[in-house]
VEXLOLO-873263 format. One record per residue: x, y, z of N, C-alpha, C in turn; residue in three letters. Coordinates in Angstrom, 3 decimals, padded with zeros to 6 digits. Example, Ala and Ser with C-alpha at 12.3 -4.5 7.8 and 13.67 -1.06 7.14 Angstrom:
<pts>
     n.east    n.north       n.up    ca.east   ca.north      ca.up     c.east    c.north       c.up   type
    013.190   -005.690    007.800    012.300   -004.500    007.800    013.200   -003.300    007.800    ala
    012.850   -002.250    007.080    013.670   -001.060    007.140    012.900    000.030    007.870    ser
</pts>
This chain:
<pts>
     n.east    n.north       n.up    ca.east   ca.north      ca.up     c.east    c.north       c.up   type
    000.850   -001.188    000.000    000.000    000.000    000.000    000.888    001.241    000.000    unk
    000.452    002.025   -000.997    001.408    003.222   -000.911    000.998    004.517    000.081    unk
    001.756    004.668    000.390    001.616    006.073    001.636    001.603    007.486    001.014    unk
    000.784    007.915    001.295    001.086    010.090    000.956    000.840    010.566    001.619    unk
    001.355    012.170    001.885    001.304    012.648    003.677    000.905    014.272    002.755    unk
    000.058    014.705    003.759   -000.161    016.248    003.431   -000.548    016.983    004.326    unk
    000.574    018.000    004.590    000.530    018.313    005.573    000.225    019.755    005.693    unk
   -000.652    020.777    006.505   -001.270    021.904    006.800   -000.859    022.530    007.442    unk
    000.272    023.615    007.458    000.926    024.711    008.374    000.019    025.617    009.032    unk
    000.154    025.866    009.914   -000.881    027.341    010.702   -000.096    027.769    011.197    unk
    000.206    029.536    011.227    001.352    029.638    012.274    002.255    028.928    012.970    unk
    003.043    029.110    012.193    004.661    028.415    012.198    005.371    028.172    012.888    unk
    005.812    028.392    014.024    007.369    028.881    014.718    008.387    027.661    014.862    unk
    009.561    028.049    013.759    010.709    027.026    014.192    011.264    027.278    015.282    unk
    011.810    026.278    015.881    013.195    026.140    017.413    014.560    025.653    016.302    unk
    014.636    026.920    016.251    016.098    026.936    015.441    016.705    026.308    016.469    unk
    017.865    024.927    016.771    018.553    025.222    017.315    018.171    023.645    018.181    unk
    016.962    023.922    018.234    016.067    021.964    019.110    015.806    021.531    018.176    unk
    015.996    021.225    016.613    015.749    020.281    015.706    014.174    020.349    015.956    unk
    013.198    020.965    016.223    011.894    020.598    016.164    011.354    021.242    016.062    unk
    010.282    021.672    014.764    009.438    022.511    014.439    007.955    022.930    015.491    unk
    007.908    024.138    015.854    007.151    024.145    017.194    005.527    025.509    016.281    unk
    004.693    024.876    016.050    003.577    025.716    015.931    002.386    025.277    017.051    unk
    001.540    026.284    016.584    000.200    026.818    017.641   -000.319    025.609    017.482    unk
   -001.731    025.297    018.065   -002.455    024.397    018.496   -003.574    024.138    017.333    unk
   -003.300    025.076    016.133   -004.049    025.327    014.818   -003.671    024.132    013.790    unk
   -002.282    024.072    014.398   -001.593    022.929    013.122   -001.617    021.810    012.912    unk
   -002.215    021.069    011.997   -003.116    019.727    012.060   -001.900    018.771    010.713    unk
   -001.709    017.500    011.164   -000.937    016.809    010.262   -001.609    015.643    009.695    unk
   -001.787    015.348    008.482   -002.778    014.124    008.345   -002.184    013.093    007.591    unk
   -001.947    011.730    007.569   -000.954    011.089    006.917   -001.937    009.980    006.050    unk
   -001.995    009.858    004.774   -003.601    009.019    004.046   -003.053    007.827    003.681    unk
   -003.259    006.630    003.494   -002.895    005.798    002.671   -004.110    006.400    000.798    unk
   -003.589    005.547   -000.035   -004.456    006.180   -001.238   -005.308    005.726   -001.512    unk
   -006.377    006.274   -001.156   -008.000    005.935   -001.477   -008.697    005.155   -000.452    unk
   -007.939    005.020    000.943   -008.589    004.873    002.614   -007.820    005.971    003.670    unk
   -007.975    005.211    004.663   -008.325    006.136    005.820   -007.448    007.394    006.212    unk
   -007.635    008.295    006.699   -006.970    009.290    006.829   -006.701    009.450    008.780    unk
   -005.135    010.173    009.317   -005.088    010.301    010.723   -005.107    011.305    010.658    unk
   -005.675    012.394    011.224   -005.225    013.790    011.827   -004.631    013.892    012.625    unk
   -003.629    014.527    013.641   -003.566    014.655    014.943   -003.374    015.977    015.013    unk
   -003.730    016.592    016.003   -004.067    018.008    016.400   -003.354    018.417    017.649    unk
   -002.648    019.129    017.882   -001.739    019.848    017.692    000.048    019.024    016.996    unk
   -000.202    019.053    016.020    001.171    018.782    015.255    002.561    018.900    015.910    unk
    002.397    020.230    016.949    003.749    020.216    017.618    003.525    021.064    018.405    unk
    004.432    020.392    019.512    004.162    020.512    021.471    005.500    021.251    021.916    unk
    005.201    022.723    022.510    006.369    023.004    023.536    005.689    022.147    025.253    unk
    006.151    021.819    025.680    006.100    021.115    027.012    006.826    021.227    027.939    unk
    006.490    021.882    029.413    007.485    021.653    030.243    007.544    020.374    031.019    unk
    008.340    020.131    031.960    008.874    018.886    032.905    007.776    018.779    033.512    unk
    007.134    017.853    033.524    006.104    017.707    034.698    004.912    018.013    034.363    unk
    004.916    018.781    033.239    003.422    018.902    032.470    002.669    017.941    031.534    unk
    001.212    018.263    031.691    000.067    017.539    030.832    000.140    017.984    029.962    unk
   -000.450    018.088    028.535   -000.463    018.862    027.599   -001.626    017.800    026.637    unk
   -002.582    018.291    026.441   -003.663    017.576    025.489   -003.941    017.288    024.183    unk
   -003.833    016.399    023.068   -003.986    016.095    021.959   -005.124    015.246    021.609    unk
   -005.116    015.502    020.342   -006.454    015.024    019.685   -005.907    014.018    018.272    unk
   -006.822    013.020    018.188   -006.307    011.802    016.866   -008.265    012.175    016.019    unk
   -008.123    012.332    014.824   -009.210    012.251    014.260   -009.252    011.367    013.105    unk
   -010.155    010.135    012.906   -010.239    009.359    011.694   -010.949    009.206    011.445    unk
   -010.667    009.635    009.982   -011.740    010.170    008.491   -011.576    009.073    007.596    unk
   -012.554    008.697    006.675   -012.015    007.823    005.364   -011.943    008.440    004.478    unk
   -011.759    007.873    003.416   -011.738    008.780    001.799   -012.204    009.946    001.511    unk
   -013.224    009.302    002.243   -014.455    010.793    001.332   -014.605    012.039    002.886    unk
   -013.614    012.034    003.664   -013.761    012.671    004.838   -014.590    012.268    005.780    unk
   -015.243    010.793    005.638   -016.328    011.032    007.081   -015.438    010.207    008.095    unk
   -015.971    011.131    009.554   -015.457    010.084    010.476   -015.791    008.557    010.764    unk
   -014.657    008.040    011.241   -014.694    006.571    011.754   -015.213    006.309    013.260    unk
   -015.681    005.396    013.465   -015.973    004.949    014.482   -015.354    004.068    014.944    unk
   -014.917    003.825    016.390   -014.378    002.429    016.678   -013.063    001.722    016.107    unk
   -012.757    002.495    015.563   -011.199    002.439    014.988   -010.004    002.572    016.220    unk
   -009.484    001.327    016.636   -008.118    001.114    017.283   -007.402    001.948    016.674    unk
   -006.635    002.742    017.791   -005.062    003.398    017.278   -003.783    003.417    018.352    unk
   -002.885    002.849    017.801   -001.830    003.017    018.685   -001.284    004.571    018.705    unk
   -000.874    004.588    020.016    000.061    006.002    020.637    000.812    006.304    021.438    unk
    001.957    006.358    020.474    003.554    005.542    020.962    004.065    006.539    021.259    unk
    005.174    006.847    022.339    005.916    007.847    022.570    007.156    007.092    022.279    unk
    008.135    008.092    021.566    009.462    007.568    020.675    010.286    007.252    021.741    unk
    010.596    008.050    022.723    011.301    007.175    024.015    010.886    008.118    025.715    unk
    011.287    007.892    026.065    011.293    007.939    027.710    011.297    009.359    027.939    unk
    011.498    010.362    027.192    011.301    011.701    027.485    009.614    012.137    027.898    unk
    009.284    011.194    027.216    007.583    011.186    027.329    006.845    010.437    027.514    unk
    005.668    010.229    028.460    004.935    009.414    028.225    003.424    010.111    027.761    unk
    002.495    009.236    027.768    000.700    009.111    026.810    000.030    008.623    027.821    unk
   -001.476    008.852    027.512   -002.509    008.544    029.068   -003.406    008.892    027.942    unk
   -004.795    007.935    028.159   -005.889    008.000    027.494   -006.645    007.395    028.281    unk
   -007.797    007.678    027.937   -009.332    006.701    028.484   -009.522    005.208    027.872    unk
   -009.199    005.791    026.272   -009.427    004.903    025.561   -008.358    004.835    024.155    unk
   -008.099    004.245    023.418   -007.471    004.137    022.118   -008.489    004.326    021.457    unk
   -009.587    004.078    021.040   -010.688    003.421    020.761   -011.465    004.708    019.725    unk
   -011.380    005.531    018.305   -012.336    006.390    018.068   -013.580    006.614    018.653    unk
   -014.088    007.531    019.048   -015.965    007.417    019.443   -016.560    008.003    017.978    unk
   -017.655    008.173    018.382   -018.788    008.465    017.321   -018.444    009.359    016.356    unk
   -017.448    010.296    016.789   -017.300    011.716    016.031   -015.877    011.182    015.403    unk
   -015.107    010.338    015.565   -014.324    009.938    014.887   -012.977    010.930    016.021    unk
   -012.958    010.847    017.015   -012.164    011.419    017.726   -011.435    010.676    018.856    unk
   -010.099    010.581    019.299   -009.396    009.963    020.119   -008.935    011.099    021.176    unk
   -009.055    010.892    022.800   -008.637    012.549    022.638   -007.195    011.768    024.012    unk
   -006.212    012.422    024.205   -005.113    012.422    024.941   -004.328    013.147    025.448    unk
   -003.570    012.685    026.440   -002.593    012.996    027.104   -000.937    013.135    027.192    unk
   -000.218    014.021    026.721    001.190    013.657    026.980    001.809    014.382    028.102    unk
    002.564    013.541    028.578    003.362    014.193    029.309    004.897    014.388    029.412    unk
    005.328    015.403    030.168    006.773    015.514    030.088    007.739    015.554    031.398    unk
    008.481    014.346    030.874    009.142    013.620    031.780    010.632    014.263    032.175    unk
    011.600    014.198    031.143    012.858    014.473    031.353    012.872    015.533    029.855    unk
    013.770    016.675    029.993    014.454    017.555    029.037    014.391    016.788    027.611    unk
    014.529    017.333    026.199    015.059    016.885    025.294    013.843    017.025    023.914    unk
    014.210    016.419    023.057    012.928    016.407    021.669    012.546    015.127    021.773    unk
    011.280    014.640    021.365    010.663    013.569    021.254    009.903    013.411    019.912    unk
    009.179    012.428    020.184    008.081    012.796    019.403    007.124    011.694    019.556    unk
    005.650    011.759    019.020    004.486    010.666    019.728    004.269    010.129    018.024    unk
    004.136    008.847    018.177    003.405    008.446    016.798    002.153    007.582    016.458    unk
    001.510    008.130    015.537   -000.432    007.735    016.350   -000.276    006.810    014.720    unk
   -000.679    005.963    015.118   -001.205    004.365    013.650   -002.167    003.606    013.963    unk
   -002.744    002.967    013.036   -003.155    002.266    013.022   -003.124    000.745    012.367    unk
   -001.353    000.631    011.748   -001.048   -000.639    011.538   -000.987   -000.280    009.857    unk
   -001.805    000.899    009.746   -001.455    000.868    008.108   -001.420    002.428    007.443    unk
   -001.790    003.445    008.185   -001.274    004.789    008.079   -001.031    005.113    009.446    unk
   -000.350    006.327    009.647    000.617    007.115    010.756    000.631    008.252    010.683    unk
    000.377    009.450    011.966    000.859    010.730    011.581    001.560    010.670    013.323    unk
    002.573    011.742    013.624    003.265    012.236    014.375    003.128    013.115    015.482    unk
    003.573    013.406    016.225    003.781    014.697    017.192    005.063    014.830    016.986    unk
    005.812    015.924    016.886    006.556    016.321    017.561    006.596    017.473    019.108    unk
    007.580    016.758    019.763    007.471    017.276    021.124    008.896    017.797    021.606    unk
    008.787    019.230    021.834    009.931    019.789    022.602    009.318    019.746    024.068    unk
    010.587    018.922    024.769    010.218    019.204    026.366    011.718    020.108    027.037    unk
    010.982    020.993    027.610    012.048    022.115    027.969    011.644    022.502    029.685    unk
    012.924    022.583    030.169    012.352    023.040    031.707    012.180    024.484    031.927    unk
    010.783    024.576    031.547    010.434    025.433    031.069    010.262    027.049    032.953    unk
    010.957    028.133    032.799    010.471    029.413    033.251    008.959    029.502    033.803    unk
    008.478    029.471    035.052    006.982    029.883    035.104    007.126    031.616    035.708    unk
    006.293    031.558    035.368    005.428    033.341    035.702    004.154    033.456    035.682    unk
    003.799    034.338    036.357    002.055    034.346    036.461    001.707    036.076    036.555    unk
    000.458    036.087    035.672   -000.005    037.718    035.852   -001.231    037.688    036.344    unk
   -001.057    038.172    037.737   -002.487    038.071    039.209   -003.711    038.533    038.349    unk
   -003.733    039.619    037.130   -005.095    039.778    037.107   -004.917    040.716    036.320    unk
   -006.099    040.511    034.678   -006.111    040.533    033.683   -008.367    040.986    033.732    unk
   -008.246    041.752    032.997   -009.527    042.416    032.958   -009.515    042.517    031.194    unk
   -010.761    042.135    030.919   -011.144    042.591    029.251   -009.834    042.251    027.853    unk
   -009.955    042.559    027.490   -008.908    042.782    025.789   -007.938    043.723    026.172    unk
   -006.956    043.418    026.560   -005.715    043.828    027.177   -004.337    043.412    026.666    unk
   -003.481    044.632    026.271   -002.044    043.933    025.772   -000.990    043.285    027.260    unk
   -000.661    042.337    026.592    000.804    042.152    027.335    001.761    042.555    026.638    unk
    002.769    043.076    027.245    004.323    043.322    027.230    005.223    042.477    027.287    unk
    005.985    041.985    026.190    006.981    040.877    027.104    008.484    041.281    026.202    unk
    009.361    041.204    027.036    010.457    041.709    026.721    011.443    040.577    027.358    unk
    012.615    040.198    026.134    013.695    038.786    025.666    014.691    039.901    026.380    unk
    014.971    039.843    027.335    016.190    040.346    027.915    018.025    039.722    027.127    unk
    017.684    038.686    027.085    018.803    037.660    026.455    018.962    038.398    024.906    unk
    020.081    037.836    023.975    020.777    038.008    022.899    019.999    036.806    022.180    unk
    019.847    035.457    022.709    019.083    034.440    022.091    017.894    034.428    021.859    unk
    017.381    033.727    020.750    015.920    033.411    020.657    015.126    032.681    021.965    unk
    013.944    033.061    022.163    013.309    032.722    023.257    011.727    032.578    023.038    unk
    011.070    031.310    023.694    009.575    030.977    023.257    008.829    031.326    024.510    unk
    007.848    032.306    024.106    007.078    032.029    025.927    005.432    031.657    025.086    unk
    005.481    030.436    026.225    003.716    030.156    025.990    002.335    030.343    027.033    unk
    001.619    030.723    026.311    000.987    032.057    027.135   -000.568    031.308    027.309    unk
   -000.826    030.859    028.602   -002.137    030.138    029.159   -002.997    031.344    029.805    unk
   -004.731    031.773    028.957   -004.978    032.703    029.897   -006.254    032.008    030.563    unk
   -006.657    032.106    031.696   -007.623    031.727    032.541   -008.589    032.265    032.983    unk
   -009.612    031.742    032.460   -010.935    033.053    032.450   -011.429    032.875    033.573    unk
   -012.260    033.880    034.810   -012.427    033.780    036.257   -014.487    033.222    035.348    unk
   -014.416    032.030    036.406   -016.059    031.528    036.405   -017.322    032.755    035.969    unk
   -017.361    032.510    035.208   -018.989    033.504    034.592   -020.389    032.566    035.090    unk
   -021.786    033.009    035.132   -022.609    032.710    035.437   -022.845    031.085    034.830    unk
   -022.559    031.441    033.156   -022.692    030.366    032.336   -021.756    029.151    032.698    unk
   -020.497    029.395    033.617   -019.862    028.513    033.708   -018.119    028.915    032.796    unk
   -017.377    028.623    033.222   -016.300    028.844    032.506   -015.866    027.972    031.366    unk
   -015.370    028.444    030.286   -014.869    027.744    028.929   -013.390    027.728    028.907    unk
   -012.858    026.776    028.103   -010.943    026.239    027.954   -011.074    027.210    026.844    unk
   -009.688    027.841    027.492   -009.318    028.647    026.504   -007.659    028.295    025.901    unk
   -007.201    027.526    025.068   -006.168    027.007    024.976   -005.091    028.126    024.566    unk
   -003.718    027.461    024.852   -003.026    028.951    025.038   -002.305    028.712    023.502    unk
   -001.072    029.659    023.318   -000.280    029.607    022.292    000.859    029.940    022.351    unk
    001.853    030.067    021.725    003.299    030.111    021.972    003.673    031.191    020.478    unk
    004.717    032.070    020.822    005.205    033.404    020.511    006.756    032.950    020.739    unk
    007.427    033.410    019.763    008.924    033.337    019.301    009.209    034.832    019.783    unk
    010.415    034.870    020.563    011.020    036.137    020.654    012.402    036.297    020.447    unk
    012.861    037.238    019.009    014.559    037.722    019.025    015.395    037.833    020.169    unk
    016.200    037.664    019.746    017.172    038.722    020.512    017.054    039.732    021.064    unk
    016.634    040.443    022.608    016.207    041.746    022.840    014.962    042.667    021.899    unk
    014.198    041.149    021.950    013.531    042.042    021.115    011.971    042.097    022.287    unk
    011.163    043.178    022.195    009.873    043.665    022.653    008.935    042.907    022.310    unk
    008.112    042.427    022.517    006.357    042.201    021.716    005.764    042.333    022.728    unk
    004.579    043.323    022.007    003.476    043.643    022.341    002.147    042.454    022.168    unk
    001.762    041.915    022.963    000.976    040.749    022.351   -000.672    041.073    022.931    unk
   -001.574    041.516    021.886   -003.033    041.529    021.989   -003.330    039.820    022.220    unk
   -004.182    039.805    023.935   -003.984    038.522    023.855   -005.264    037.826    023.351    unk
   -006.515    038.842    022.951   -007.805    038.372    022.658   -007.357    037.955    021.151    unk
   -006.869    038.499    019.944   -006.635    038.621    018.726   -005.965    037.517    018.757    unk
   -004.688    036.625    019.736   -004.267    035.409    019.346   -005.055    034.080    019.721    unk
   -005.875    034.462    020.928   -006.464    033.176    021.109   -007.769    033.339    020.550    unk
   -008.299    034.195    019.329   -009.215    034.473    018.518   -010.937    034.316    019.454    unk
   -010.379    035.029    020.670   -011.840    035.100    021.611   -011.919    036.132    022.175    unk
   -012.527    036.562    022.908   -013.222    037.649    023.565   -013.069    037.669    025.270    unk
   -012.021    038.425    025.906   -011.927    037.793    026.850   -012.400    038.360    028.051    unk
   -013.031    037.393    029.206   -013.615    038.678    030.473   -012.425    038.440    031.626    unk
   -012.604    038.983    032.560   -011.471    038.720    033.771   -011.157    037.498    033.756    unk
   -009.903    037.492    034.322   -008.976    036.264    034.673   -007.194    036.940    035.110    unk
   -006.342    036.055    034.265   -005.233    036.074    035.039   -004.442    035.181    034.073    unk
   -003.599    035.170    033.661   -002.299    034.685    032.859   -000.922    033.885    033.290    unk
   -000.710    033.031    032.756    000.226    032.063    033.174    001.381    032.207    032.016    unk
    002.434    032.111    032.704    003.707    032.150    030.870    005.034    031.700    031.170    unk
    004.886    030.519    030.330    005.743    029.359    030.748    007.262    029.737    029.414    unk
    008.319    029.987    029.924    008.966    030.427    029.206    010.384    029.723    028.811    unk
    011.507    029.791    027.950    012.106    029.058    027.822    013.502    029.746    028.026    unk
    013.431    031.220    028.892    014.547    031.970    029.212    013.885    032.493    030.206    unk
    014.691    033.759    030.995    014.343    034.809    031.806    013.340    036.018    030.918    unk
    012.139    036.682    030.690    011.598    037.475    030.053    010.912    038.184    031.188    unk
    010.534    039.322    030.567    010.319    040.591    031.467    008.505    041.236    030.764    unk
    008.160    041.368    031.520    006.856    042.365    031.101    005.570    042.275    032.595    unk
    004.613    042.826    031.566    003.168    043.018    032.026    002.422    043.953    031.408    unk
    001.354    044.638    032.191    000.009    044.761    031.602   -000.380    046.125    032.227    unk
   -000.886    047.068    031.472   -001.175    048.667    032.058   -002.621    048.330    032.673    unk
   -002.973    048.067    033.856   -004.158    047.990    034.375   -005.325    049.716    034.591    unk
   -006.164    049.241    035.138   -007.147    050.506    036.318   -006.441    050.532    037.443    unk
   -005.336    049.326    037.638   -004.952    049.365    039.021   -003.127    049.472    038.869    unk
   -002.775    050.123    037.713   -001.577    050.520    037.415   -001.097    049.023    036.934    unk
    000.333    049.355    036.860    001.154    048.249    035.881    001.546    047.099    036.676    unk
    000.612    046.258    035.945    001.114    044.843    037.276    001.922    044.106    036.273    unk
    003.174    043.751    036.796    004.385    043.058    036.208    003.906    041.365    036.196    unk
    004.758    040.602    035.418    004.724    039.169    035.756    005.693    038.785    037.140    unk
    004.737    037.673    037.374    005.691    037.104    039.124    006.117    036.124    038.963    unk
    007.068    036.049    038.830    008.260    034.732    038.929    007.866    033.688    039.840    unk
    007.215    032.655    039.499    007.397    031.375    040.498    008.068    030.137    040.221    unk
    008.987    030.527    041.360    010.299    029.409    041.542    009.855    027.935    041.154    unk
    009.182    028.127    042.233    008.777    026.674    042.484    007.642    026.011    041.258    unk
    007.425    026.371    040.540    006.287    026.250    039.751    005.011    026.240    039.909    unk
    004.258    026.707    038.877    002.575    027.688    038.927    002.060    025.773    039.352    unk
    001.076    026.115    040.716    000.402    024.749    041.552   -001.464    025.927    041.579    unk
</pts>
């Protein structure tokens, strides 16, 4: 059976430097055999720190795009930097597998989802990753974040919406490449393409970085936690 792979970029960001191509949670990889089943997996590629969960999705489609049901899939982590946690292997109704990786020890990995006769990938940077936290975030608000360092630097940016009447919604975060001393200004409603009400910000980083946020209650900086955001 012959194999063809086609693959869908969304916002990009290489890790010049970790051999592993690192984009947003947009970037979907699908690997077909010709004229059956198709794998998606969703998010294509993982920054991860030590000790963290981080959630993925397997979707199987056939030919003509509809989902599968009940379709076994294996989901292998390439070695010991990582491990996988699921409910089930097992597609449900919507043709969806949904999972867990985690990160164990430093280094690149990568996860590989099959089913014995097509395959698509993760790649996974696990980095011991910088935490910081910003106490409190009101409405459509910029952050500031400033690469103190000469090197390239990734910070990934979790924001947490405070409980609304309706109940609170996941708002998944995204990851931002920063130069050399370089500034960004980051509108954080415009990247996670929502609308946001109070909460508070988490930013897991892969150097020392500097910023915050012009409040009603003046400029509250990010807070360094040593020990990591619990």
């Amino acid at each position: 059976m012959v194999l063809s792979r086609s693959v869908q970029y969304i916002s990009i960001l290489l890790f010049l430097g970790f051999s592993v191509v690192y984009a947003d949670n947009k970037e979907t990889e699908t690997t077909a055999a010709s004229g059956g089943n198709q794998i998606v997996v969703s998010p294509a590629n993982i920054l991860i720190d030590i000790g963290e969960y981080v959630s993925a999705d397997v979707y199987v489609i056939d030919g003509e795009g509809n989902p599968i049901e009940g379709h076994k899939i294996q989901i292998l982590p390439q070695d010991k930097n990582i491990s996988v946690k699921s409910s089930s292997f097992v597609s449900n109704e919507y043709g969806y597998i949904h999972f867990f990786i985690f990160g164990k020890q430093e280094g690149d990995s990568m996860v590989v989802v099959s089913d014995g006769f097509v395959s698509s990938q993760i790649n996974v940077a696990v980095r011991n990753l910088i935490h910081y936290v910003l106490p409190y975030f009101y409405g459509n608000m910029q952050l500031s974040i400033i690469n103190p360092s000469s090197e390239e630097n990734f910070a990934k940016i979790q924001f947490y919406e405070n409980s609304r009447e309706e109940g609170s919604r996941q708002v998944l975060p995204f990851t931002i490449k920063l130069s050399g001393k370089e500034m960004k200004k980051v509108d954080l409603a415009k990247e996670l393409g929502v609308e946001l009400g109070d909460g508070w910000a988490e930013i897991l980083a892969t150097d020392i970085i500097f910023g915050g946020v012009w409040t009603k209650k003046g400029y509250l900086p990010f807070r360094l936690i040593k020990e990591g955001f619990q």
